[in-house]
C-alpha positions in Angstrom: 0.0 0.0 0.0 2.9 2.6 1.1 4.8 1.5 -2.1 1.9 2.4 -4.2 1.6 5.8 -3.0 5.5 6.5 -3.1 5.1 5.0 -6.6 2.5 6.8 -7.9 2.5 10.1 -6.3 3.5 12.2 -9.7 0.2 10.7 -10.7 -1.1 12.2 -7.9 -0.1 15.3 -8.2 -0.4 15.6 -12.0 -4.3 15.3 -10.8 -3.8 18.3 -8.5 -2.0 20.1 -11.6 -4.6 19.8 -14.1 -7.7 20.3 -12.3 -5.7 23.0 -10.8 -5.2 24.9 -14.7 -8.2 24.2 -15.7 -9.6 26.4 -12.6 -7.3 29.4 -13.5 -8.2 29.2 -17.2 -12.2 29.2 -16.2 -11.8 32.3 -13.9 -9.3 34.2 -16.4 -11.2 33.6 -19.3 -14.4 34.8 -16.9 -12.6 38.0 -16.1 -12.3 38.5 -19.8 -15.9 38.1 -20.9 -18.1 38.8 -17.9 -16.6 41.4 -15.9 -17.3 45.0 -16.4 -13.9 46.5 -16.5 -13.1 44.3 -19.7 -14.0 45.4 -22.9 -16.0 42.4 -24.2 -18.1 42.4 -20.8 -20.4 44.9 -23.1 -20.6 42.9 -26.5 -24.1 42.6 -27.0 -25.9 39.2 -28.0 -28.4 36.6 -27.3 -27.2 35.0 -23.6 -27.0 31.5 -25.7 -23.8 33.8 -27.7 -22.5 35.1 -25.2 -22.4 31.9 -23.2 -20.3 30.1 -26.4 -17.0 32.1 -26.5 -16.6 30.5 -22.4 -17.7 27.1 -24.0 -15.3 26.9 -26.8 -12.2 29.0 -24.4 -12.9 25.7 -21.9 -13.8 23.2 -24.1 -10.2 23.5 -25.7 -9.1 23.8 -22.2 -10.2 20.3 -21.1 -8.7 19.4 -24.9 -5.2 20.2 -24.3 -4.6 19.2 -20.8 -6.6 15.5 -21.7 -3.8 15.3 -24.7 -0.5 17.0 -22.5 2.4 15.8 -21.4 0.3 15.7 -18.1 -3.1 14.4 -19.2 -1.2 11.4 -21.1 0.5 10.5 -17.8 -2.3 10.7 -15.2 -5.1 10.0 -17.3 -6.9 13.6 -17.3 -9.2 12.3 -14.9 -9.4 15.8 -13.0 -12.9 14.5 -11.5 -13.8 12.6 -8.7 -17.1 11.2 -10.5 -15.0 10.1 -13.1 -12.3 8.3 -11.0 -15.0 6.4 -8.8 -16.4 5.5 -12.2 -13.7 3.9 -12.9 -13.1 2.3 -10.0 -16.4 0.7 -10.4 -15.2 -0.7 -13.7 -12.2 -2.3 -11.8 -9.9 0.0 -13.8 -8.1 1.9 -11.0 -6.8 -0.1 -7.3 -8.9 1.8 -4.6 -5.9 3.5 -3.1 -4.9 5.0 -6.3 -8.7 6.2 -6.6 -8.5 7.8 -3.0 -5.3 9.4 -3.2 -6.9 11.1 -6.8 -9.8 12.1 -5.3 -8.3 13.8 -2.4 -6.0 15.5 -4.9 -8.8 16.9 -7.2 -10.3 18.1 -4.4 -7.0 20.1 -3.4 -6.3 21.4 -7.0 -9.7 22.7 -7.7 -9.5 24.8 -4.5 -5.9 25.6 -5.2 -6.7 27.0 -8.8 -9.0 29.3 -7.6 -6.8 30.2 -4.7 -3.9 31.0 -7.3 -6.4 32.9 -9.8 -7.2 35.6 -7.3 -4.5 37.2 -7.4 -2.7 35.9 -10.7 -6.1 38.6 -12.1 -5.8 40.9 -9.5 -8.3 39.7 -7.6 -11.1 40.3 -10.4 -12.5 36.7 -10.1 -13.8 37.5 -6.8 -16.4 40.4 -8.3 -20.0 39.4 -8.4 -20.1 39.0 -12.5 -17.5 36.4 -11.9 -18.5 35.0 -8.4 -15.7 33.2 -8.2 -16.6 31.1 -11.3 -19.0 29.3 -9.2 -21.7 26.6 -10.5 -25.0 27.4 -8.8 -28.9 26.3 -9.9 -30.5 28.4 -12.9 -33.9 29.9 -12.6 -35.5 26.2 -12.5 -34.8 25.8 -9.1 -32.9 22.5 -7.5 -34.6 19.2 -9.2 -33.7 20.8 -12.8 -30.4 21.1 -11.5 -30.1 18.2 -10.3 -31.9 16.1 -13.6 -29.6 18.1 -15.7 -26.7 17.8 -14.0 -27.4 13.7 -13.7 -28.3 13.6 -17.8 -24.6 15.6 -19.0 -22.9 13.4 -16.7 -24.9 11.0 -18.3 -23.6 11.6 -21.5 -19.9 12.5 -20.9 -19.6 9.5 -19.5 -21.0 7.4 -22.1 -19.5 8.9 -24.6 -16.1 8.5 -23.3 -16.6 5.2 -22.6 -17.6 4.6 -26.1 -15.2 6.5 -27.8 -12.0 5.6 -25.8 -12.5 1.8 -26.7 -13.2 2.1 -30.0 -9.9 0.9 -31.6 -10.7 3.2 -34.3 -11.9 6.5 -32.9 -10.1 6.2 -29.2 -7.6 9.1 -30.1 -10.5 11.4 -30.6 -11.8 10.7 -26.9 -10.5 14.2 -25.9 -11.9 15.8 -28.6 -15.3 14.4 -28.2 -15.1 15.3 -24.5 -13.7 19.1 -25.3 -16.8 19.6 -27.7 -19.3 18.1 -25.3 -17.7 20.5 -22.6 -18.0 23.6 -25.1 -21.8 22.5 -25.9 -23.1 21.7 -22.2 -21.6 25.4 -21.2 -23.2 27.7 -23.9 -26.4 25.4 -23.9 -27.1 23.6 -20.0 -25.5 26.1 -18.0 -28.6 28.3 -17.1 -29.7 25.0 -15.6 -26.9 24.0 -13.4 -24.3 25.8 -14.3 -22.6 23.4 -15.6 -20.0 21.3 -13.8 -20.2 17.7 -13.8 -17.4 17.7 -11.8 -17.2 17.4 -7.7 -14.1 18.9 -7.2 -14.5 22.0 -9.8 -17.9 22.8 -7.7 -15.9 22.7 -4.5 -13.0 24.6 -5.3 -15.6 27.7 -6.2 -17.2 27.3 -3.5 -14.7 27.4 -1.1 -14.6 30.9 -1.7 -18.1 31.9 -3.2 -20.1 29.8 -0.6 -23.1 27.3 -2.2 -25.9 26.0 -0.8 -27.1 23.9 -3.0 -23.5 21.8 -3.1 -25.1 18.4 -2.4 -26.4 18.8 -5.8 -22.8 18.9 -7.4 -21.8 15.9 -5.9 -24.4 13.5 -6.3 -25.8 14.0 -9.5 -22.7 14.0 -11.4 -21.5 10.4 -9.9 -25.5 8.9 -10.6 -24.8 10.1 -14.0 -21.7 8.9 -14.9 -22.6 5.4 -12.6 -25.8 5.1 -14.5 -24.0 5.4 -18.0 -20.8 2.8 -16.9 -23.8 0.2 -15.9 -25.0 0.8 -19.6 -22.1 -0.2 -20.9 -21.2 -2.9 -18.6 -24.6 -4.3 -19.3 -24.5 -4.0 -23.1 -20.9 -4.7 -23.9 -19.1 -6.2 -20.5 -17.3 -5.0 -17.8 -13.7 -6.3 -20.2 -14.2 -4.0 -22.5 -13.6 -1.0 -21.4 -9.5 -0.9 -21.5 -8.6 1.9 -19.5 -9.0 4.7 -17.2 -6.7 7.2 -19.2 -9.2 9.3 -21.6 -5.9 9.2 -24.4 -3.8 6.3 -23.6 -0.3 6.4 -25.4 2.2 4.0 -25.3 5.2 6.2 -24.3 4.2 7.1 -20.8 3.6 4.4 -17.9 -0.2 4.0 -17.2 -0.3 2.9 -13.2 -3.9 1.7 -14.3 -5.3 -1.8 -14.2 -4.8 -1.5 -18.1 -6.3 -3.5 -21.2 -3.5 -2.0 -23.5 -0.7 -3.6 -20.8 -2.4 -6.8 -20.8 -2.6 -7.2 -24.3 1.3 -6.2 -25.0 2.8 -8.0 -21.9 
Protein backbone atom coordinates (compact mmCIF):
# COMPACT_ATOMS: atom_id res chain seq x y z
CA UNK A 1 0.00 0.00 0.00
CA UNK A 2 2.94 2.64 1.10
CA UNK A 3 4.83 1.54 -2.15
CA UNK A 4 1.94 2.36 -4.19
CA UNK A 5 1.58 5.79 -2.99
CA UNK A 6 5.47 6.53 -3.07
CA UNK A 7 5.12 5.03 -6.63
CA UNK A 8 2.50 6.79 -7.91
CA UNK A 9 2.50 10.06 -6.30
CA UNK A 10 3.50 12.19 -9.70
CA UNK A 11 0.17 10.71 -10.74
CA UNK A 12 -1.08 12.19 -7.88
CA UNK A 13 -0.10 15.28 -8.17
CA UNK A 14 -0.38 15.65 -11.98
CA UNK A 15 -4.25 15.28 -10.83
CA UNK A 16 -3.84 18.34 -8.49
CA UNK A 17 -1.99 20.14 -11.65
CA UNK A 18 -4.57 19.79 -14.06
CA UNK A 19 -7.66 20.28 -12.27
CA UNK A 20 -5.71 23.02 -10.78
CA UNK A 21 -5.19 24.85 -14.75
CA UNK A 22 -8.18 24.18 -15.67
CA UNK A 23 -9.60 26.39 -12.61
CA UNK A 24 -7.26 29.37 -13.54
CA UNK A 25 -8.23 29.17 -17.15
CA UNK A 26 -12.17 29.21 -16.22
CA UNK A 27 -11.80 32.29 -13.85
CA UNK A 28 -9.31 34.24 -16.39
CA UNK A 29 -11.21 33.59 -19.25
CA UNK A 30 -14.36 34.76 -16.95
CA UNK A 31 -12.62 37.96 -16.08
CA UNK A 32 -12.25 38.46 -19.83
CA UNK A 33 -15.92 38.10 -20.94
CA UNK A 34 -18.06 38.79 -17.93
CA UNK A 35 -16.63 41.38 -15.86
CA UNK A 36 -17.29 44.97 -16.39
CA UNK A 37 -13.87 46.53 -16.51
CA UNK A 38 -13.11 44.29 -19.68
CA UNK A 39 -14.04 45.45 -22.88
CA UNK A 40 -15.99 42.41 -24.17
CA UNK A 41 -18.12 42.44 -20.82
CA UNK A 42 -20.42 44.88 -23.06
CA UNK A 43 -20.55 42.93 -26.49
CA UNK A 44 -24.07 42.57 -26.98
CA UNK A 45 -25.90 39.22 -28.00
CA UNK A 46 -28.42 36.63 -27.27
CA UNK A 47 -27.24 34.98 -23.56
CA UNK A 48 -27.00 31.53 -25.72
CA UNK A 49 -23.85 33.77 -27.72
CA UNK A 50 -22.53 35.07 -25.24
CA UNK A 51 -22.37 31.94 -23.16
CA UNK A 52 -20.34 30.05 -26.38
CA UNK A 53 -16.98 32.08 -26.50
CA UNK A 54 -16.61 30.47 -22.42
CA UNK A 55 -17.74 27.14 -24.04
CA UNK A 56 -15.29 26.93 -26.78
CA UNK A 57 -12.15 29.04 -24.39
CA UNK A 58 -12.92 25.71 -21.93
CA UNK A 59 -13.80 23.23 -24.07
CA UNK A 60 -10.20 23.50 -25.75
CA UNK A 61 -9.06 23.79 -22.23
CA UNK A 62 -10.24 20.25 -21.06
CA UNK A 63 -8.71 19.37 -24.93
CA UNK A 64 -5.25 20.24 -24.31
CA UNK A 65 -4.61 19.25 -20.84
CA UNK A 66 -6.61 15.48 -21.72
CA UNK A 67 -3.76 15.33 -24.70
CA UNK A 68 -0.55 16.97 -22.47
CA UNK A 69 2.42 15.80 -21.42
CA UNK A 70 0.34 15.68 -18.05
CA UNK A 71 -3.11 14.43 -19.15
CA UNK A 72 -1.21 11.38 -21.12
CA UNK A 73 0.53 10.48 -17.81
CA UNK A 74 -2.30 10.71 -15.15
CA UNK A 75 -5.10 9.97 -17.33
CA UNK A 76 -6.94 13.64 -17.26
CA UNK A 77 -9.23 12.33 -14.93
CA UNK A 78 -9.44 15.76 -13.04
CA UNK A 79 -12.93 14.51 -11.47
CA UNK A 80 -13.84 12.65 -8.70
CA UNK A 81 -17.11 11.20 -10.46
CA UNK A 82 -15.04 10.10 -13.15
CA UNK A 83 -12.35 8.30 -10.97
CA UNK A 84 -14.97 6.38 -8.78
CA UNK A 85 -16.36 5.46 -12.24
CA UNK A 86 -13.69 3.90 -12.93
CA UNK A 87 -13.10 2.26 -10.04
CA UNK A 88 -16.44 0.66 -10.45
CA UNK A 89 -15.18 -0.65 -13.75
CA UNK A 90 -12.24 -2.27 -11.84
CA UNK A 91 -9.92 0.00 -13.75
CA UNK A 92 -8.12 1.87 -11.00
CA UNK A 93 -6.79 -0.10 -7.26
CA UNK A 94 -8.86 1.81 -4.56
CA UNK A 95 -5.94 3.50 -3.10
CA UNK A 96 -4.93 5.03 -6.32
CA UNK A 97 -8.66 6.17 -6.57
CA UNK A 98 -8.50 7.78 -3.03
CA UNK A 99 -5.27 9.38 -3.21
CA UNK A 100 -6.90 11.10 -6.77
CA UNK A 101 -9.80 12.08 -5.31
CA UNK A 102 -8.29 13.83 -2.43
CA UNK A 103 -5.95 15.54 -4.95
CA UNK A 104 -8.82 16.89 -7.16
CA UNK A 105 -10.26 18.10 -4.41
CA UNK A 106 -7.02 20.13 -3.43
CA UNK A 107 -6.34 21.37 -6.98
CA UNK A 108 -9.71 22.65 -7.73
CA UNK A 109 -9.54 24.77 -4.45
CA UNK A 110 -5.86 25.57 -5.19
CA UNK A 111 -6.68 26.95 -8.80
CA UNK A 112 -9.02 29.34 -7.63
CA UNK A 113 -6.84 30.21 -4.66
CA UNK A 114 -3.87 30.96 -7.26
CA UNK A 115 -6.43 32.93 -9.80
CA UNK A 116 -7.24 35.56 -7.31
CA UNK A 117 -4.48 37.17 -7.36
CA UNK A 118 -2.71 35.92 -10.66
CA UNK A 119 -6.06 38.57 -12.11
CA UNK A 120 -5.85 40.88 -9.50
CA UNK A 121 -8.35 39.75 -7.61
CA UNK A 122 -11.07 40.25 -10.36
CA UNK A 123 -12.49 36.67 -10.10
CA UNK A 124 -13.76 37.54 -6.76
CA UNK A 125 -16.41 40.42 -8.27
CA UNK A 126 -19.99 39.40 -8.39
CA UNK A 127 -20.11 39.03 -12.48
CA UNK A 128 -17.54 36.36 -11.90
CA UNK A 129 -18.54 34.96 -8.43
CA UNK A 130 -15.66 33.17 -8.22
CA UNK A 131 -16.63 31.08 -11.31
CA UNK A 132 -18.99 29.32 -9.16
CA UNK A 133 -21.67 26.63 -10.47
CA UNK A 134 -25.00 27.43 -8.83
CA UNK A 135 -28.89 26.28 -9.87
CA UNK A 136 -30.51 28.35 -12.86
CA UNK A 137 -33.90 29.88 -12.58
CA UNK A 138 -35.47 26.18 -12.54
CA UNK A 139 -34.81 25.80 -9.07
CA UNK A 140 -32.91 22.48 -7.47
CA UNK A 141 -34.55 19.20 -9.16
CA UNK A 142 -33.73 20.78 -12.78
CA UNK A 143 -30.45 21.11 -11.46
CA UNK A 144 -30.09 18.18 -10.29
CA UNK A 145 -31.88 16.11 -13.63
CA UNK A 146 -29.61 18.12 -15.73
CA UNK A 147 -26.69 17.82 -13.96
CA UNK A 148 -27.43 13.72 -13.72
CA UNK A 149 -28.31 13.62 -17.78
CA UNK A 150 -24.62 15.63 -19.02
CA UNK A 151 -22.92 13.40 -16.72
CA UNK A 152 -24.95 11.05 -18.33
CA UNK A 153 -23.59 11.65 -21.51
CA UNK A 154 -19.94 12.46 -20.93
CA UNK A 155 -19.61 9.46 -19.48
CA UNK A 156 -21.02 7.36 -22.13
CA UNK A 157 -19.48 8.94 -24.62
CA UNK A 158 -16.13 8.47 -23.30
CA UNK A 159 -16.59 5.16 -22.56
CA UNK A 160 -17.62 4.63 -26.06
CA UNK A 161 -15.17 6.50 -27.79
CA UNK A 162 -12.04 5.55 -25.75
CA UNK A 163 -12.53 1.82 -26.66
CA UNK A 164 -13.22 2.13 -30.03
CA UNK A 165 -9.91 0.90 -31.63
CA UNK A 166 -10.70 3.18 -34.32
CA UNK A 167 -11.87 6.53 -32.91
CA UNK A 168 -10.06 6.18 -29.22
CA UNK A 169 -7.56 9.13 -30.10
CA UNK A 170 -10.47 11.40 -30.56
CA UNK A 171 -11.77 10.71 -26.87
CA UNK A 172 -10.46 14.22 -25.88
CA UNK A 173 -11.87 15.78 -28.64
CA UNK A 174 -15.29 14.40 -28.19
CA UNK A 175 -15.06 15.30 -24.53
CA UNK A 176 -13.71 19.12 -25.32
CA UNK A 177 -16.83 19.65 -27.73
CA UNK A 178 -19.26 18.13 -25.29
CA UNK A 179 -17.70 20.55 -22.61
CA UNK A 180 -18.03 23.56 -25.06
CA UNK A 181 -21.82 22.46 -25.94
CA UNK A 182 -23.09 21.67 -22.16
CA UNK A 183 -21.61 25.44 -21.18
CA UNK A 184 -23.18 27.66 -23.93
CA UNK A 185 -26.39 25.39 -23.95
CA UNK A 186 -27.10 23.57 -19.98
CA UNK A 187 -25.47 26.12 -18.00
CA UNK A 188 -28.56 28.31 -17.15
CA UNK A 189 -29.73 24.96 -15.57
CA UNK A 190 -26.92 24.04 -13.44
CA UNK A 191 -24.25 25.83 -14.25
CA UNK A 192 -22.61 23.38 -15.58
CA UNK A 193 -19.97 21.32 -13.79
CA UNK A 194 -20.15 17.73 -13.79
CA UNK A 195 -17.41 17.74 -11.76
CA UNK A 196 -17.20 17.41 -7.69
CA UNK A 197 -14.11 18.94 -7.22
CA UNK A 198 -14.50 21.99 -9.82
CA UNK A 199 -17.94 22.76 -7.66
CA UNK A 200 -15.90 22.67 -4.54
CA UNK A 201 -12.97 24.62 -5.28
CA UNK A 202 -15.60 27.73 -6.21
CA UNK A 203 -17.19 27.33 -3.47
CA UNK A 204 -14.70 27.44 -1.10
CA UNK A 205 -14.62 30.90 -1.67
CA UNK A 206 -18.10 31.94 -3.19
CA UNK A 207 -20.06 29.83 -0.63
CA UNK A 208 -23.12 27.28 -2.20
CA UNK A 209 -25.93 26.03 -0.82
CA UNK A 210 -27.07 23.85 -2.98
CA UNK A 211 -23.50 21.85 -3.09
CA UNK A 212 -25.13 18.40 -2.43
CA UNK A 213 -26.37 18.76 -5.79
CA UNK A 214 -22.78 18.87 -7.45
CA UNK A 215 -21.82 15.90 -5.93
CA UNK A 216 -24.41 13.54 -6.29
CA UNK A 217 -25.81 14.01 -9.51
CA UNK A 218 -22.71 14.04 -11.37
CA UNK A 219 -21.51 10.44 -9.94
CA UNK A 220 -25.49 8.92 -10.63
CA UNK A 221 -24.83 10.11 -14.01
CA UNK A 222 -21.68 8.90 -14.85
CA UNK A 223 -22.60 5.38 -12.55
CA UNK A 224 -25.81 5.08 -14.53
CA UNK A 225 -24.03 5.39 -17.98
CA UNK A 226 -20.84 2.81 -16.94
CA UNK A 227 -23.79 0.20 -15.90
CA UNK A 228 -25.05 0.78 -19.60
CA UNK A 229 -22.06 -0.20 -20.90
CA UNK A 230 -21.17 -2.93 -18.61
CA UNK A 231 -24.61 -4.30 -19.25
CA UNK A 232 -24.54 -3.97 -23.06
CA UNK A 233 -20.93 -4.68 -23.86
CA UNK A 234 -19.10 -6.18 -20.52
CA UNK A 235 -17.30 -4.98 -17.75
CA UNK A 236 -13.70 -6.35 -20.19
CA UNK A 237 -14.24 -4.02 -22.54
CA UNK A 238 -13.56 -1.04 -21.39
CA UNK A 239 -9.53 -0.91 -21.46
CA UNK A 240 -8.56 1.89 -19.45
CA UNK A 241 -9.01 4.74 -17.21
CA UNK A 242 -6.67 7.15 -19.23
CA UNK A 243 -9.19 9.25 -21.62
CA UNK A 244 -5.85 9.16 -24.36
CA UNK A 245 -3.84 6.26 -23.58
CA UNK A 246 -0.29 6.37 -25.41
CA UNK A 247 2.25 4.03 -25.27
CA UNK A 248 5.19 6.19 -24.27
CA UNK A 249 4.20 7.09 -20.78
CA UNK A 250 3.61 4.44 -17.86
CA UNK A 251 -0.24 4.03 -17.17
CA UNK A 252 -0.31 2.89 -13.20
CA UNK A 253 -3.91 1.68 -14.27
CA UNK A 254 -5.34 -1.79 -14.25
CA UNK A 255 -4.76 -1.52 -18.07
CA UNK A 256 -6.33 -3.46 -21.16
CA UNK A 257 -3.47 -1.99 -23.46
CA UNK A 258 -0.71 -3.63 -20.85
CA UNK A 259 -2.36 -6.82 -20.78
CA UNK A 260 -2.63 -7.19 -24.27
CA UNK A 261 1.26 -6.16 -25.04
CA UNK A 262 2.79 -8.00 -21.90
Amino acid sequence: MMRALGDHWPEYAIEACCLAIFMMSAAGFAVVLQHPASPLAGWTASPLLQRLPMGIAMGLTAAALIYSPLGRRSGAHMNPAVTLTFLRLGKIAPLDAAAYIAAQFFGGAAGIAIALPLFAFLPADPSVNFVATMPGAGGIVVAFIAETAISFVLMLTVLTVSNSTRFAHFTGVAAAVLVATFITFEAPLSGMSMNPARTFGSAMFAGSASLWIYFTAPLLGMLIAAELVVRITGASRVRCAKLHHTFDVRCIFRCGYMETTA
